[in-house]
C-alpha positions in Angstrom: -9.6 6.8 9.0 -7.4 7.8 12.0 -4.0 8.4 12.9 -1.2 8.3 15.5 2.1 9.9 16.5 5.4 8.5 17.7 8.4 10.0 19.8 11.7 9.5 19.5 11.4 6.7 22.6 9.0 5.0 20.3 5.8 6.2 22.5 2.4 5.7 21.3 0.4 9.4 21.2 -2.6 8.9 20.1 -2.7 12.6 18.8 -1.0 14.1 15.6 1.8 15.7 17.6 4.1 14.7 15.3 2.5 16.1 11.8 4.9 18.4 10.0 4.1 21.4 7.7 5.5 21.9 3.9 8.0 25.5 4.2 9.9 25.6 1.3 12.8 28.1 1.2 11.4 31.5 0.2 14.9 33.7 0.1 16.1 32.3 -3.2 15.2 30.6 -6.1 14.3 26.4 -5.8 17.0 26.0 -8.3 20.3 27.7 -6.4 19.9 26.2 -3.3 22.7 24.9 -1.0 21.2 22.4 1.6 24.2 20.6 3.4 22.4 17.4 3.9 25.6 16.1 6.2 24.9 18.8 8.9 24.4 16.9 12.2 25.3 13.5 11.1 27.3 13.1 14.3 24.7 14.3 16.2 21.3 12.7 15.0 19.6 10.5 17.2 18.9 6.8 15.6 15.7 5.0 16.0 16.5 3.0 19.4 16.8 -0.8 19.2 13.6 -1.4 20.4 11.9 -0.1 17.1 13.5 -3.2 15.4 10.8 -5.5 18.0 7.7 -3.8 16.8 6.6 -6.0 14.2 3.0 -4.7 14.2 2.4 -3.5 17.8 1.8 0.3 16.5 -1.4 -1.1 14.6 -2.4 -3.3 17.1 -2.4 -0.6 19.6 -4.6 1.9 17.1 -6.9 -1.0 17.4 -6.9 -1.4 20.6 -7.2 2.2 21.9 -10.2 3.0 19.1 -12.3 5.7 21.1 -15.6 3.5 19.0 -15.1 0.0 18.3 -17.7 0.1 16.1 -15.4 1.9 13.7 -13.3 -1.4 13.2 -15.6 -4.6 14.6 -18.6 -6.1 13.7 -20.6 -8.7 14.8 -20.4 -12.1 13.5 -23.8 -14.6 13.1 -22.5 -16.8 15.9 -22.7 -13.0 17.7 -18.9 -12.9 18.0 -16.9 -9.7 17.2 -14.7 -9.4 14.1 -12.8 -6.9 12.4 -14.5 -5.5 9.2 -11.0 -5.6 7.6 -9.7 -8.7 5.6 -6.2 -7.6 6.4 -4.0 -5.6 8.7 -1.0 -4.3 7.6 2.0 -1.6 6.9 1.3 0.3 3.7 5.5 -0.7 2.8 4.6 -4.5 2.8 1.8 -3.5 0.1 4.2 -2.0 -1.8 6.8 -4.9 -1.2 4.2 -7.1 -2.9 3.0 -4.3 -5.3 6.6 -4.2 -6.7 7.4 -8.2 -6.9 7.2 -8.5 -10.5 10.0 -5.8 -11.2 12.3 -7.1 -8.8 14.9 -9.8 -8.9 17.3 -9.1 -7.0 14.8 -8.3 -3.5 14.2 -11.1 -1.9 11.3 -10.4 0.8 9.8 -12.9 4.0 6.2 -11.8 5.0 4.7 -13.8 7.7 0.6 -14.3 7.7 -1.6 -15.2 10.4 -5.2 -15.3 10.4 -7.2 -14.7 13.7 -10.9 -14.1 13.8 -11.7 -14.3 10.5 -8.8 -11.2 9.8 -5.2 -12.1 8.3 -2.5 -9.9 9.7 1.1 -9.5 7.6 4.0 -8.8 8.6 7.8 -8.6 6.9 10.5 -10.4 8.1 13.9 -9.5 7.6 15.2 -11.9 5.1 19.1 -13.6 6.1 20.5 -11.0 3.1 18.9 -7.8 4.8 20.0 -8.9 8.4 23.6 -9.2 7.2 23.2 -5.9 5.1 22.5 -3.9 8.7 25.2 -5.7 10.6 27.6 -4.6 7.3 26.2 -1.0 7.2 29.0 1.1 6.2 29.5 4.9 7.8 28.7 5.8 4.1 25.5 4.1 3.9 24.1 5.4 6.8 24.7 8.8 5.5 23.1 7.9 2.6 20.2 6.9 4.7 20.7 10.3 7.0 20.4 12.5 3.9 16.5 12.0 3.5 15.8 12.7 7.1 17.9 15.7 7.3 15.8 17.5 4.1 13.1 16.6 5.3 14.0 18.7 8.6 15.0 21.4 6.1 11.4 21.8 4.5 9.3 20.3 7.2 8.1 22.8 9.8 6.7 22.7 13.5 4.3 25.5 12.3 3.3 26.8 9.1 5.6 29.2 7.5 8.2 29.3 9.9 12.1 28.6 9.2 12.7 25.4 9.9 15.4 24.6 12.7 17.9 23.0 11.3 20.6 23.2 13.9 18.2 21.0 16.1 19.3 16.7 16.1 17.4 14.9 13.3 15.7 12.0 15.4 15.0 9.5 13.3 12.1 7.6 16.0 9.5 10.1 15.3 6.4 9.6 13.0 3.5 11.0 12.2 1.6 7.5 10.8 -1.7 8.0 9.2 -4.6 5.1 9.2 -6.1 3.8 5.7 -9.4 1.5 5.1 -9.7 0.6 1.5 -10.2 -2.4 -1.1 -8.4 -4.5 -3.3 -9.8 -6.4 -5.3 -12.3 -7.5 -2.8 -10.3 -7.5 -0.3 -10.8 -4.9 2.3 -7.5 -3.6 4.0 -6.2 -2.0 7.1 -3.1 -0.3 6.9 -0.7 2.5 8.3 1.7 4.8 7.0 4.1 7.3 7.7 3.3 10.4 6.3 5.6 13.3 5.5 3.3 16.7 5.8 1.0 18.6 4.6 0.3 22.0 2.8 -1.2 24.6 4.6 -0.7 28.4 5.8 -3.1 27.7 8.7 -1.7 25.8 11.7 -3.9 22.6 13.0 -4.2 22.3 17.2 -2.5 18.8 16.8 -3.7 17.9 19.8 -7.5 17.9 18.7 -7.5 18.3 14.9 -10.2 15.6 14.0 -10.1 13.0 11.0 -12.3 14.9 9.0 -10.2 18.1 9.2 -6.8 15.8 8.0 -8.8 14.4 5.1 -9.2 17.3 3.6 -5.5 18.5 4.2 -3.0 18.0 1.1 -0.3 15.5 1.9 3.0 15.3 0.3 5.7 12.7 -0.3 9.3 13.8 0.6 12.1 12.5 -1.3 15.8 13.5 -2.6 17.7 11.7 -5.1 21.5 12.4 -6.5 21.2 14.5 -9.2 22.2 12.6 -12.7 24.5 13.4 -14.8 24.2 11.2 -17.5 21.4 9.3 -19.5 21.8 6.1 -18.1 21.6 7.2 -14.4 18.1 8.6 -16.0 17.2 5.5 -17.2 18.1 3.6 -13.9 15.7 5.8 -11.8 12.9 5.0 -13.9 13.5 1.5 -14.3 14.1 0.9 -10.5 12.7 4.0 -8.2 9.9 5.3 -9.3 7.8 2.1 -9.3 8.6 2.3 -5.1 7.7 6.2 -5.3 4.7 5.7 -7.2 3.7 2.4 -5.2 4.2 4.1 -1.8 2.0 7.4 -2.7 -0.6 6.0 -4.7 -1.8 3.8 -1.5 -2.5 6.8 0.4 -3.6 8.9 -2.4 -0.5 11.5 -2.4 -0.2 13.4 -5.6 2.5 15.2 -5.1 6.4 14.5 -4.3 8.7 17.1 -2.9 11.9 16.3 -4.4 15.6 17.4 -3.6 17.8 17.0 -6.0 21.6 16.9 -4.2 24.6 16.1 -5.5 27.3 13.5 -5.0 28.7 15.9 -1.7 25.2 15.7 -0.1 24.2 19.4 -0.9 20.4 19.4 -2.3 21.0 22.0 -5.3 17.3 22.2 -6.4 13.8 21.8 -4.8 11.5 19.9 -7.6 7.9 19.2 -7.6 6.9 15.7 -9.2 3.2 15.0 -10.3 2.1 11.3 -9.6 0.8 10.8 -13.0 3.7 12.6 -14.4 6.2 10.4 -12.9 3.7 7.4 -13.9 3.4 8.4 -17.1 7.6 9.2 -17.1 8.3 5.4 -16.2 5.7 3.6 -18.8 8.6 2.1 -20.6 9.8 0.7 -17.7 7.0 -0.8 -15.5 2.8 -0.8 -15.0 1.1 0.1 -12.1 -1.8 -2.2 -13.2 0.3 -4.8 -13.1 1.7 -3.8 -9.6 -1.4 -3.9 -8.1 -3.4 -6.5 -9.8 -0.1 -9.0 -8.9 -0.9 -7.8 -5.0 -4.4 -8.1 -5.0 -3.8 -11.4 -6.9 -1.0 -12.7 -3.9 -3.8 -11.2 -1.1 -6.4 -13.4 -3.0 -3.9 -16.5 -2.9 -2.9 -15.8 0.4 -7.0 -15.9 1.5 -7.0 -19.2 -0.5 -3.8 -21.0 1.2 -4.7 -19.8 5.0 -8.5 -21.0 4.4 -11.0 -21.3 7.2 -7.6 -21.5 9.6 -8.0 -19.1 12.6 -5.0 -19.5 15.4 -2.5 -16.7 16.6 -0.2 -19.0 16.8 -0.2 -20.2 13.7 2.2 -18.7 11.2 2.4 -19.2 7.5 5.6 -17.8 6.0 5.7 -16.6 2.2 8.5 -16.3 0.9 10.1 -14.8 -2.6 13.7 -15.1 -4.0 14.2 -14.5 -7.9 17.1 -15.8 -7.6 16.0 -19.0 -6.5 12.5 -19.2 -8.1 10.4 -17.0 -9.9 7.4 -18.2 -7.7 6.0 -17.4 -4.0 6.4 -20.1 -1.8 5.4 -20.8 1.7 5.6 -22.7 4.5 3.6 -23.3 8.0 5.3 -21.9 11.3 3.8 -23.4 14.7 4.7 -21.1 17.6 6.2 -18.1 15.8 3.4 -15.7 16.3 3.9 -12.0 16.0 0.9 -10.8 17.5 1.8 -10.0 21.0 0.0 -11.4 23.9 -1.7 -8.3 25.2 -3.9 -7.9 21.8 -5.0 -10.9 21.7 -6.5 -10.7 25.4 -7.9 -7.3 24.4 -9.8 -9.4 21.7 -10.8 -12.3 23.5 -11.9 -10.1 26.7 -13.9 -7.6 24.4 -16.3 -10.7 23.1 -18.9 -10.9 25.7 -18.5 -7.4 27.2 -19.1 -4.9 23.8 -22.2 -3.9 23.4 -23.8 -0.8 21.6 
């Protein structure tokens, strides 16, 4: 239902400057390829610092900067405004949730708050993943690297162009799509990054419209070590795919672009991966059905604890350790809020004043 862009210094643009294009390599064979995913390690430019303070600001601002509020708000029988969406969120903490009952060994913190009549998520970094990014070894971040830098390799300013792959990776920019849908019920609000689309004919990104996106093929980039042996096969069914499948189901991607590298970081072989096939590949393993029935399930719980409760600066904190208990629990934060000052101005001063 809209989109927005993001530059490296974490800039809003509220066009789709940042959208990539699908090139594949068209010299050679998707099967003999040699893509040095470790190129420009020492030169990339990290997400700055300041990404770690957004919380939710990048949603609040689409919100805020809607060219027709009557896209998102309607009015109320007391004649105050409210958004027509249940909840606000990042499509990653839907598939946090989505993914709960497979995991025991991820704890997660998402923080709720509900303000006019809308409940608004959030993740929190949990003490484990805090002390996981201070402890980030130089091999981990390459790790992390590697998917950035294919994506550079196959991801195009233009259509059919060779990528530049001698350029930095920056890791700040995004193209982040918006989503409206329901859950059980439950109407949500979400964003995510998306990876690119496949086209021969280049978009103006400056003015492409919503309509012209929707009907654009998006693709999920990934690349995975190449296995060797059965039971690495069996691991990345068991534990990957659910994420994968999670991740582009919510925004209705069915296809994955998928390099396959091996353990030197060179991507040997481009693959394409059908949702349903890799759905269908993991069915020994895990359900979608029960990923998202148990998150439209927590959402409904989550509606039931915060109630008729409607304070920014009321937080209620759920929280979910396997190790600890197999069960969510929560807890109420006074003062903790994550919605920043300037949107909630924005909300209260648009009351009175919008009118059609």
């Amino acid at each position: 239902m809209g989109f927005f862009s993001l530059n490296q210094e974490r800039q809003y643009d509220a066009s789709a400057a940042q959208l990539k294009y699908l090139t594949l390599p068209r010299d050679s064979s998707l099967t003999e390829l040699r893509l040095d995913l470790n190129e420009g390690f020492e030169t990339h430019h990290p997400k700055p610092d300041s990404a770690q303070e957004e919380r939710i600001d990048m949603l609040l601002t689409f919100i805020r900067r809607s060219s027709d509020p009557r896209q998102l708000w309607i009015p109320q029988e007391n004649g105050q405004l409210r958004l027509k969406h249940n909840f606000v969120c990042f499509r990653g903490l839907l598939r946090l949730l989505a993914c709960t009952p497979y995991e025991w060994k991820t704890p997660w913190i998402v923080q709720a708050i509900r303000y006019r009549g809308t409940i608004y998520l959030c993740e929190k970094a949990t003490p484990e993943k805090e002390q996981s990014v201070r402890n980030e070894t130089e091999q981990q971040k390459r790790f992390c690297y590697y998917g950035f830098k294919f994506e550079q390799h196959i991801l195009t300013e233009e259509p059919a162009v060779e990528p530049d792959t001698s350029a930095p990776v920056r890791l700040g920019e995004e193209f982040c799509a918006m989503f409206d849908t329901t859950l059980a019920g439950h109407r949500l609000l979400y964003g995510a990054e998306m990876d690119g689309i496949v086209t021969d004919r280049p978009l103006d990104r400056e003015r492409v419209s919503v309509d012209e996106l929707r009907r654009c093929e998006f693709v999920e980039v990934k690349v995975k070590r190449r296995e060797t042996a059965q039971r690495q096969v069996d691991n990345f069914y068991r534990f990957k795919t659910k994420n994968w499948w999670c991740q582009s189901f919510l925004v209705n991607v069915q296809r994955l672009v998928v390099g396959l590298r091996d353990d030197a970081g060179i991507v040997r072989e481009i693959t394409n991966v059908r949702l349903n096939d890799l759905c269908r590949q993991s069915a020994r393993y895990w359900s979608p059905a029960v990923c998202m029935d148990f998150c439209a399930d927590l959402l409904s719980e989550m509606v039931r604890v915060l109630g008729r409760t409607d304070s920014s600066r009321k937080v209620y904190q759920f929280e979910y350790d396997a190790r600890q208990c197999r069960r969510v629990r929560y807890r109420v934060l006074e003062g903790e809020s994550f919605l920043p000052d300037w949107y909630t101005k924005y909300v209260e001063e648009m009351q009175p004043k919008w009118k059609d």
